[in-house]
C-alpha positions as CSV (number, residue, x, y, z in Angstrom):
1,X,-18.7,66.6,8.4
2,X,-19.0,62.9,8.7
3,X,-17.7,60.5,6.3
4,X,-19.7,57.7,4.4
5,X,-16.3,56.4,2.7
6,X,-16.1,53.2,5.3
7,X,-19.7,52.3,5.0
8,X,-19.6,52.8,1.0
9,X,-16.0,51.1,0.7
10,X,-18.3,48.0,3.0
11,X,-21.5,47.8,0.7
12,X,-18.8,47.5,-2.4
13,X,-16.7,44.9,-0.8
14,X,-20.0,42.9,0.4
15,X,-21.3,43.3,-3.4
16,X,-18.2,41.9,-4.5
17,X,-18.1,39.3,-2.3
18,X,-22.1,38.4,-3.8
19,X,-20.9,38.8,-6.9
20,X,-17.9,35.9,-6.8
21,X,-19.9,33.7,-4.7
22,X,-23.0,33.7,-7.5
23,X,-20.3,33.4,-10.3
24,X,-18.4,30.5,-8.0
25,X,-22.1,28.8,-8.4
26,X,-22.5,29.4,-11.9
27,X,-19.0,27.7,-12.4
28,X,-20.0,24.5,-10.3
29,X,-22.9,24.1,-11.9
30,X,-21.2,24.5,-15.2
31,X,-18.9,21.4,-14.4
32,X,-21.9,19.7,-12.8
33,X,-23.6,19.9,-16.4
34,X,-20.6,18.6,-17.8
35,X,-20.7,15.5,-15.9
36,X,-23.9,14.5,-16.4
37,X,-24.1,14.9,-20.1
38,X,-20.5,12.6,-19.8
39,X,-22.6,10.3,-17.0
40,X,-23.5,7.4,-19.3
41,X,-19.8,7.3,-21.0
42,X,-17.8,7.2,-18.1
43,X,-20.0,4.4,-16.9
44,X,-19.1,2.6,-19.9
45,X,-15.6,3.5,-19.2
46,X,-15.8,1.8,-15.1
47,X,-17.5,-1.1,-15.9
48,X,-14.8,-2.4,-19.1
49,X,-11.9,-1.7,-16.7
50,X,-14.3,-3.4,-13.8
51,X,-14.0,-6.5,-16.4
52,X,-10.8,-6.5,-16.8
53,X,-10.2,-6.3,-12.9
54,X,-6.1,-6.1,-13.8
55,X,-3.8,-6.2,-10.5
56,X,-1.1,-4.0,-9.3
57,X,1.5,-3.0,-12.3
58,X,-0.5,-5.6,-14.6
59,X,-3.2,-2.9,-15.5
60,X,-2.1,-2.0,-19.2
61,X,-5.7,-2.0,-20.6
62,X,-6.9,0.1,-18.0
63,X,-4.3,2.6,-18.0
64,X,-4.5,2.6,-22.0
65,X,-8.1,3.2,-21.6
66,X,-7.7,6.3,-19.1
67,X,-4.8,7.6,-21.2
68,X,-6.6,7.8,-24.4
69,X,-10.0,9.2,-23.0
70,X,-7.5,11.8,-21.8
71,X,-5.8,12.2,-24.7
72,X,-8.8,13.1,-26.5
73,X,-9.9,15.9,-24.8
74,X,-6.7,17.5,-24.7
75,X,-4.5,16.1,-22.1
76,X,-0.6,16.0,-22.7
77,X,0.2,12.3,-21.5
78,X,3.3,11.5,-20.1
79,X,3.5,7.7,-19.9
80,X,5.3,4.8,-18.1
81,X,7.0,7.8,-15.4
82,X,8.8,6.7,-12.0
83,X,9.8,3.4,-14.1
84,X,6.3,2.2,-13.8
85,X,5.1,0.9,-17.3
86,X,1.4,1.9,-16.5
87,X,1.7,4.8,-14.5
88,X,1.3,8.5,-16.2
89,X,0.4,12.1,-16.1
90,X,-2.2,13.8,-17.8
91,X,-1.7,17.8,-18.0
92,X,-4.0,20.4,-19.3
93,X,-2.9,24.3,-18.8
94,X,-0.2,26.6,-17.8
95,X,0.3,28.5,-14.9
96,X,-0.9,28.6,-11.1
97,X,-2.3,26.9,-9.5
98,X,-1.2,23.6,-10.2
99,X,-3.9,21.2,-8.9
100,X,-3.3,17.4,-8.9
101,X,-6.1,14.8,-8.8
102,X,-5.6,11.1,-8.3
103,X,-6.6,8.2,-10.4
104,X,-6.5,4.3,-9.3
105,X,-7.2,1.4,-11.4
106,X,-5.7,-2.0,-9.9
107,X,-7.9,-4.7,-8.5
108,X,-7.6,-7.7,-5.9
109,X,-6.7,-11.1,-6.0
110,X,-8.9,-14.1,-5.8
111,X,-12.3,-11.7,-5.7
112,X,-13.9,-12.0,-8.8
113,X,-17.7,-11.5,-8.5
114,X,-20.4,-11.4,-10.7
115,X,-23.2,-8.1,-10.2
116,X,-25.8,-10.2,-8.7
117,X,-26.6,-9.7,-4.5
118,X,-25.4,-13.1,-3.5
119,X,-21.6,-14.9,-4.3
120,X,-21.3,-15.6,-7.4
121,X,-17.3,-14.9,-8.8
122,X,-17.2,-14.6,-12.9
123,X,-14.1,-16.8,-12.8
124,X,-13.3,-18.7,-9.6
125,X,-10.3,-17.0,-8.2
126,X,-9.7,-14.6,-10.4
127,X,-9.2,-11.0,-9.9
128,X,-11.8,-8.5,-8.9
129,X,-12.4,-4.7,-8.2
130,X,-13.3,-5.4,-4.3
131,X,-11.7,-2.1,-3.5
132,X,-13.7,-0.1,-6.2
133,X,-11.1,1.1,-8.1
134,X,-12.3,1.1,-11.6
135,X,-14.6,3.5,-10.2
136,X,-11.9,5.9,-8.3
137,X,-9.6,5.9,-11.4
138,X,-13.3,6.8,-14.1
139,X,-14.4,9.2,-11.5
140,X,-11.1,11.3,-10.9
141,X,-10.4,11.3,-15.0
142,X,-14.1,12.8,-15.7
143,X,-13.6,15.4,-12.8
144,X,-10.6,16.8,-14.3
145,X,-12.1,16.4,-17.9
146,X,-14.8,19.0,-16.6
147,X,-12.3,21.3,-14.6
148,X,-10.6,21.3,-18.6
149,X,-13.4,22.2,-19.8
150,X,-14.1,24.9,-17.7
151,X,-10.7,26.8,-17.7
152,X,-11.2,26.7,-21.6
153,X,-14.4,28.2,-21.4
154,X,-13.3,30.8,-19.7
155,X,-9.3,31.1,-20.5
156,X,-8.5,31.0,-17.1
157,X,-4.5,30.2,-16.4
158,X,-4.4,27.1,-14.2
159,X,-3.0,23.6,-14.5
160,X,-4.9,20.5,-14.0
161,X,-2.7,16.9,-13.8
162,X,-3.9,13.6,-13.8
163,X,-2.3,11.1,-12.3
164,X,-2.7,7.8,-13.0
165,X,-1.3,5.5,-9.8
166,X,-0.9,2.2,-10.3
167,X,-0.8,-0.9,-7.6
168,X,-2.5,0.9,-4.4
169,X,-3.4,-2.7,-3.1
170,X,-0.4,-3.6,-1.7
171,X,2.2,-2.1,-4.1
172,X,2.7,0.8,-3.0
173,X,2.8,2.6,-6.4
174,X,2.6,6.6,-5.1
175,X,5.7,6.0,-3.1
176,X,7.5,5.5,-5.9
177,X,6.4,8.8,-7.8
178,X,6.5,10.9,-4.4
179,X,10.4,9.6,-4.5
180,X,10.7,10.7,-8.0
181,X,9.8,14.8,-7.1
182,X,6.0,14.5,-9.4
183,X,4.4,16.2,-6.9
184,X,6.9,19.1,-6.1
185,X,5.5,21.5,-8.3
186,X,2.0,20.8,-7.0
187,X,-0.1,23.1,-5.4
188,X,-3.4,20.5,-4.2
189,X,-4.0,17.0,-4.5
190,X,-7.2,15.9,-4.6
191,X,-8.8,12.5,-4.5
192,X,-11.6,9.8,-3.0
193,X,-12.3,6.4,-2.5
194,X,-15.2,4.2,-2.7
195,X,-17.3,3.4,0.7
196,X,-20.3,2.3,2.2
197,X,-20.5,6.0,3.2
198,X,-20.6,9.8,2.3
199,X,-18.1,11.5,4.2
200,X,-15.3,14.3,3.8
201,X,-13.5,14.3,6.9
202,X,-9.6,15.6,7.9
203,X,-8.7,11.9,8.5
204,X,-5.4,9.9,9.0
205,X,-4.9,6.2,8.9
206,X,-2.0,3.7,9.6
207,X,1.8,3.6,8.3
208,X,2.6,0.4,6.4
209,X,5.5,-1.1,6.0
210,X,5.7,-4.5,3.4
211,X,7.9,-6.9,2.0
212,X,8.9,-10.7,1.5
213,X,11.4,-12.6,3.2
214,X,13.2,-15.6,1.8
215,X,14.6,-18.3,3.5
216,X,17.4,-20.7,1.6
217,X,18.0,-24.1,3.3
218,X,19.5,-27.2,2.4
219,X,17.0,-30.2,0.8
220,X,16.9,-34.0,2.0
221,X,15.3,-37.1,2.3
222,X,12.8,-36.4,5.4
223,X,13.5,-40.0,6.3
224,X,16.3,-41.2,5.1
225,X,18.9,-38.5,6.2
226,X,17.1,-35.7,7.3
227,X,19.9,-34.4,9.5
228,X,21.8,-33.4,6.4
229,X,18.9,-30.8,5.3
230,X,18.7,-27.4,6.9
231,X,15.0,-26.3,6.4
232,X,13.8,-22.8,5.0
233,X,10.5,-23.8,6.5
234,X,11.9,-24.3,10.1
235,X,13.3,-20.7,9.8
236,X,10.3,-19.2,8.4
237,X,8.3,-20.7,11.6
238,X,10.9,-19.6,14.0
239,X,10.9,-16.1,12.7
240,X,7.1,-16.1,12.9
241,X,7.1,-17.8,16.1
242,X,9.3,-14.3,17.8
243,X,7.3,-12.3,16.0
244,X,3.9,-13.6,17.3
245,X,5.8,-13.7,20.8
246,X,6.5,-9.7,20.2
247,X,3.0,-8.6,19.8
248,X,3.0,-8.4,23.6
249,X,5.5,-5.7,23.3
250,X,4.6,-3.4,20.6
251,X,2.1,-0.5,21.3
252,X,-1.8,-1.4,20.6
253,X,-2.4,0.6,18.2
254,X,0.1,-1.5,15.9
255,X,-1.2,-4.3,13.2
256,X,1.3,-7.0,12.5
257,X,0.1,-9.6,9.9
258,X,1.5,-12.3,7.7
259,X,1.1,-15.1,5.3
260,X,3.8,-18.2,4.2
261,X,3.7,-17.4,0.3
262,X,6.0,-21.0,0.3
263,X,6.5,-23.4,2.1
264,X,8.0,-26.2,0.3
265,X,7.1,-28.7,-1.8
266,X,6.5,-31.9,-1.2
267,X,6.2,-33.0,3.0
268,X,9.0,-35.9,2.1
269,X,11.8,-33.4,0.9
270,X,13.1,-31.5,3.7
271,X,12.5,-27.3,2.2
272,X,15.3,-25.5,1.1
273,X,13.1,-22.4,0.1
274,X,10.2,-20.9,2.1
275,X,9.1,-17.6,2.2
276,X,6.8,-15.0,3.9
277,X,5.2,-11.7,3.4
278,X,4.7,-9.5,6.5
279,X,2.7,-5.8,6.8
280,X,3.2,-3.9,9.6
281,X,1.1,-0.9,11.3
282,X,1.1,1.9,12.8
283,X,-0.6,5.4,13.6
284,X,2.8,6.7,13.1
285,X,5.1,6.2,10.7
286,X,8.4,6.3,13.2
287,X,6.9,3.8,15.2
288,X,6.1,2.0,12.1
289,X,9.9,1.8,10.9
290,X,11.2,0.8,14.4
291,X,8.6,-2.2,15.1
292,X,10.1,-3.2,11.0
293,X,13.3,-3.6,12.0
294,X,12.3,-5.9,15.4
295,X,11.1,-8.0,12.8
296,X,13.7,-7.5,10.6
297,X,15.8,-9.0,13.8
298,X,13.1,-12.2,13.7
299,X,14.0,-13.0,10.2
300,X,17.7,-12.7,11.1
301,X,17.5,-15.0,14.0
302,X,15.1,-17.3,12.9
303,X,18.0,-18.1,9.8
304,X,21.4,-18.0,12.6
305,X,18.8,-20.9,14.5
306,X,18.1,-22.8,11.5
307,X,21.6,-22.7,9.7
308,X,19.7,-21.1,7.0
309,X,20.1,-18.1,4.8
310,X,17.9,-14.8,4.6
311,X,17.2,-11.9,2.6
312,X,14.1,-9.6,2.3
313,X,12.7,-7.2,-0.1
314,X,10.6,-4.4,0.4
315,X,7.5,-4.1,-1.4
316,X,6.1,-0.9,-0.4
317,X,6.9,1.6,2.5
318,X,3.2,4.1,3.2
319,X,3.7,7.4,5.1
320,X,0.2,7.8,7.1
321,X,-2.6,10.8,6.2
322,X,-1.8,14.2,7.1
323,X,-5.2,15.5,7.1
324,X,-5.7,18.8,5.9
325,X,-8.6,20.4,7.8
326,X,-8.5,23.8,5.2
327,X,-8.8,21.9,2.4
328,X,-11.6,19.1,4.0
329,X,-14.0,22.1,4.7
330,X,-14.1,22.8,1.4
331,X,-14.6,19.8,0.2
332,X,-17.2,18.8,2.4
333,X,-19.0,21.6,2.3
334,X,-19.1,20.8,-1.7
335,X,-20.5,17.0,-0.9
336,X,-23.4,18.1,1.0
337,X,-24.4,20.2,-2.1
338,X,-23.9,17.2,-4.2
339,X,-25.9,15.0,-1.6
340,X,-26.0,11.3,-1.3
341,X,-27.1,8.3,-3.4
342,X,-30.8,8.0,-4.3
343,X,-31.7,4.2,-4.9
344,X,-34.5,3.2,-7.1
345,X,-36.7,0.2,-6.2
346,X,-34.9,-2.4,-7.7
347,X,-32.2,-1.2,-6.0
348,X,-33.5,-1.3,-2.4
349,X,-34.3,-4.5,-3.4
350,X,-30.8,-5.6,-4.4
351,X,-29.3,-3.5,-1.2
352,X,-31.3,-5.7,0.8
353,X,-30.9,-8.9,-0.6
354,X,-27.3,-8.3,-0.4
355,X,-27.2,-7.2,3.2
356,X,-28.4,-10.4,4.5
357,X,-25.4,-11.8,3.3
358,X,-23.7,-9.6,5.7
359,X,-22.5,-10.7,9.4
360,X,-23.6,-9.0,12.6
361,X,-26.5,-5.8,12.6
362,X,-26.6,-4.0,9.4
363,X,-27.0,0.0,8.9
364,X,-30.1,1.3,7.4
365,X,-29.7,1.3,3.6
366,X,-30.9,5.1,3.9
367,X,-27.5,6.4,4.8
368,X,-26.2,5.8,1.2
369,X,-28.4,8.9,0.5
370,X,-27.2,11.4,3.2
371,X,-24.3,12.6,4.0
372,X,-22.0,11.9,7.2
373,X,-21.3,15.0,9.5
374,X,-18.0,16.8,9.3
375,X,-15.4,15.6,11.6
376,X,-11.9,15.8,12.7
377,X,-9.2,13.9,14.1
378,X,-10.7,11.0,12.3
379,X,-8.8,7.9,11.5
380,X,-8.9,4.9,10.1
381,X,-7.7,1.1,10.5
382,X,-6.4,1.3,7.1
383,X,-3.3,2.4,4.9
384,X,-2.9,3.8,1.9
385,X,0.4,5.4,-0.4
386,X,-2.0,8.5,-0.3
387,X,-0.5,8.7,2.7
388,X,2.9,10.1,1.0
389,X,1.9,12.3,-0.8
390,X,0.0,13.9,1.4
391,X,3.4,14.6,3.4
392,X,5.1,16.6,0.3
393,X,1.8,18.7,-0.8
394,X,-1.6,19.7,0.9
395,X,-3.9,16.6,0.1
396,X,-8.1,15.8,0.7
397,X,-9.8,13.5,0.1
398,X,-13.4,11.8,0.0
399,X,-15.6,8.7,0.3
400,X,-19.1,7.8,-1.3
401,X,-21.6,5.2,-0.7
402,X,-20.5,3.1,-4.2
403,X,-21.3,-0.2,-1.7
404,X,-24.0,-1.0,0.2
405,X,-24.0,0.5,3.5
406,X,-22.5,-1.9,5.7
407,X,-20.7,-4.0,2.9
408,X,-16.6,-3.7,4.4
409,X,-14.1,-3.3,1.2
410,X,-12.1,-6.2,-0.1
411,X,-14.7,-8.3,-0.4
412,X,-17.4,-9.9,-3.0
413,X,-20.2,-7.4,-1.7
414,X,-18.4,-4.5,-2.6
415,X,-17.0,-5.9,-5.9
416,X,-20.9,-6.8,-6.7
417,X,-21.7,-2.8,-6.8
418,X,-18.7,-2.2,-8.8
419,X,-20.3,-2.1,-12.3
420,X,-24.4,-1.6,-12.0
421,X,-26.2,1.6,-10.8
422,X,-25.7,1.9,-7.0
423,X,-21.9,2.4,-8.0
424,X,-22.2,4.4,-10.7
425,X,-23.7,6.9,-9.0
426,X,-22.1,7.6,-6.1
427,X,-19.0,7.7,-9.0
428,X,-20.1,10.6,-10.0
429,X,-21.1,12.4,-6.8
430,X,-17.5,11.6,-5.9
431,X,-16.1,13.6,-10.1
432,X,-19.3,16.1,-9.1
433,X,-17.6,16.8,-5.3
434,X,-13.8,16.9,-7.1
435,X,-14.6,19.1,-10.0
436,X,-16.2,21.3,-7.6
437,X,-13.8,21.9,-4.8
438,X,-11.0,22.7,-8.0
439,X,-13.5,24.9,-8.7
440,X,-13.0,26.5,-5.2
441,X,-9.4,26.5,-5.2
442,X,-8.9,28.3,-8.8
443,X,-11.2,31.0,-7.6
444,X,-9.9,31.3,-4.3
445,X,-5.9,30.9,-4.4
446,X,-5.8,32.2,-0.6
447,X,-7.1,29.4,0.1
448,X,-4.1,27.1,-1.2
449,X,-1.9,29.4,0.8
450,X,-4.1,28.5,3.6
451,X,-3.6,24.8,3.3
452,X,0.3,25.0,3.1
453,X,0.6,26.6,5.7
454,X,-1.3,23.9,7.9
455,X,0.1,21.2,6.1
456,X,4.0,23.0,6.7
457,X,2.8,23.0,11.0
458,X,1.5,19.3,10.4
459,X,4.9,18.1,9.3
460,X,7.1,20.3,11.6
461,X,10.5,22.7,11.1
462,X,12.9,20.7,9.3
463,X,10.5,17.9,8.1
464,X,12.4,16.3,4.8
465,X,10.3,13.0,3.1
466,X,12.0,9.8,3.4
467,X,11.4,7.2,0.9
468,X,10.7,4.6,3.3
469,X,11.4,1.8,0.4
470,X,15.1,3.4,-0.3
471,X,16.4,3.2,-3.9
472,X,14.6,-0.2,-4.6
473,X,12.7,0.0,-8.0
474,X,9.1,-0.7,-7.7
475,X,8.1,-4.4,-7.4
476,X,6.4,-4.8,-11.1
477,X,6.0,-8.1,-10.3
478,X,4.6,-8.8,-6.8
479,X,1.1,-10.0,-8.4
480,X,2.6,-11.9,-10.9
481,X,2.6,-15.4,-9.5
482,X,-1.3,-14.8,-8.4
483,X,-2.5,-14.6,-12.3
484,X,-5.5,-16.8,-12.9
């Protein structure tokens, strides 16, 4: 007698399977709904902290403002943690899993910018939001707003945590909470970044190490009896005359770059202070720490030739990505539901009033509305403290069109979009694509299991993080003496 068990045991599972994926729909659209009825506030929200355009460890308005629009729909807040004053962590739920969303708020020096398609800053050389954070921080608070909102609907367990990084732009403020264990008991991080494109790619970028070096010399007359003085200024020049003399020698990949933060001050006093602030590179971040110490060596002989003094500090030490290519499926797959920017007319018009402002040929303002193709093994010629995290728990991440396409970050264009409609809404395609890969990862837990695992063959047997900035406290203030 033949048996009809297998093929009624396969109809059940497949009706199953129908039956989660419709409910998985229902739940998006849920926190979809939820973000578009919150659309108009959280605008509000990105374009006060877009005014305020605080720098790195300065942003106490900004954080106060994320904290309390947290605390009002239910978030525990946990404030000022790793020693940072305006870092925190905002937790709704209990249980697994435990997914983690980031939120960034610090702006640039010197890129203050009005909202109009041509340069025009607010304040001349005051801060501005050229990287689009006021948008990143708004957008990853409103997405875990509506993931709250959703597990209380339906009592699901769960944890959601908010954390709110300070100084991304050159600070290095994620290091310092990695090295602090807030991400151990983790499950998924989840984040984004403004763009002049839609894209959810399993992506890496460069390792960055930071810091200053000081020079102490000896002043004198510069006339009278100069051969008394021993210049800081001479030393800094030596060191970054070896170090220009070493890019022939480090692999291509690598990015060395510098600036002389002082220098002296007046050209009849010989300097008996001068000092520099160097980034370097890399793909990887071994190579990064090895090509750090050659310059390390350049500081050191640049003082023994001088008869000066040296000491350095590190600012900020940035693991590269590990991309996660289990968790960027998902999350791509969730952005090309979401789709890309519509413009209106008066939009089109400011896009291409502002893209004649731009140098060389221009992409066709139509790609803020679609969506880039999935790829791997992407990387960029960036860094970011993202980057450690993403070595101590499974990490994704996105990008949305919130500049005009061709518009490159850190810049007056992209600070221009930062607070009118073209930003706004690719903000919340970026909460809409967040809220909705949670969404995934709640319902499907296997999938979390999924991304450990690759993220556990990524890092290698016997991988243990290394604060690349040792025991140093963060640098609180490393944007002090550019206030305007």
């Amino acid at each position: 007698m033949k048996s009809y068990f297998p093929v009624l045991l396969w109809l059940t599972l497949t009706g199953a399977n129908a039956q989660l994926k419709i409910q998985g729909e229902k739940d998006k659209q849920f926190v979809r709904q939820e973000l578009d009825k919150k659309y108009v506030s959280s605008c509000a929200i990105a374009r006060q902290i877009w005014g305020w355009a605080e720098m790195g460890y300065l942003e106490e308005r900004s954080s106060a403002l994320h904290q309390q629009t947290l605390k009002k729909e239910g978030f525990s807040i946990e404030a000022g943690v790793a020693g940072i004053p305006t870092s925190f962590i905002a937790t709704y739920g209990s249980g697994q899993p435990v997914i983690g969303i980031l939120a960034e708020f610090d702006a640039l020096p010197g890129l203050s910018q009005d909202s109009v398609p041509y340069k025009k800053p607010i304040r001349e050389g005051a801060p501005g939001h050229g990287c689009g954070h006021n948008l990143f921080g708004t957008a990853s608070v409103s997405a875990g707003i509506a993931l709250k909102n959703w597990l209380a609907k339906n009592n699901r367990p769960g944890t959601i945590k908010i954390f709110g990084t300070p100084a991304e732009e050159g600070g290095g403020g994620k290091t310092y909470l990695v090295r602090a264990g807030l991400f151990d008991q983790v499950d998924v991080v989840l984040h984004w970044h403004p763009g002049d494109k839609n894209q959810a790619n399993a992506e890496s970028c460069l390792a960055n190490i930071s810091g200053r070096f000081r020079f102490h010399g000896k002043a004198a007359h510069a006339a009278a009896n100069p051969d008394v003085g021993r210049s800081a200024l001479d030393a800094v020049e030596s060191m970054d005359y070896m170090v220009n003399l070493m890019r022939e020698h480090v692999p291509q990949e690598s990015r060395i770059h510098y600036v002389i933060t002082k220098g002296g001050l007046t050209s009849n006093i010989v300097p008996d202070f001068a000092e520099v602030e160097y980034t370097v590179r890399h793909p990887d971040v071994k190579v990064t720490k090895n090509i750090w110490a050659r310059v390390v060596k350049c500081a050191e002989a640049g003082a023994m030739g001088t008869e000066t003094t040296m000491d350095y500090e590190l600012h900020s030490g940035l693991y590269n990505l590990l991309p996660n290519e289990t968790l960027a499926k998902i999350m791509h797959a969730n952005l090309m539901q979401v789709g890309g920017v519509k413009y209106s007319a008066q939009e089109i018009e400011f896009a291409k009033k502002l893209q004649s402002t731009l140098m060389g040929e221009v992409p066709d303002i139509q790609e803020a509305a679609t969506v880039a193709p999935f790829q791997t093994g992407v990387f960029f010629p960036a860094s970011t403290d993202v980057g450690n995290v993403s070595w101590v728990v499974p990490t994704v991440g996105l990008s949305t069109a919130t500049w005009v396409p061709g518009s490159p970050a850190h810049s007056w264009q992209s600070t221009a979009t930062g607070a009118i409609g073209i930003g706004f809404k690719a903000m919340l395609m970026a909460s809409k694509t967040i809220a909705m890969t949670g969404i995934d990862l709640f319902n499907n837990p296997s999938a979390i299991e999924m991304a450990k695992a690759e993220l556990n063959k990524r890092r290698g047997a016997g991988f243990k993080y290394e604060s690349l900035v040792g025991d140093r406290l963060p640098p609180l203030d490393y944007r002090k003496d550019l206030m305007k």
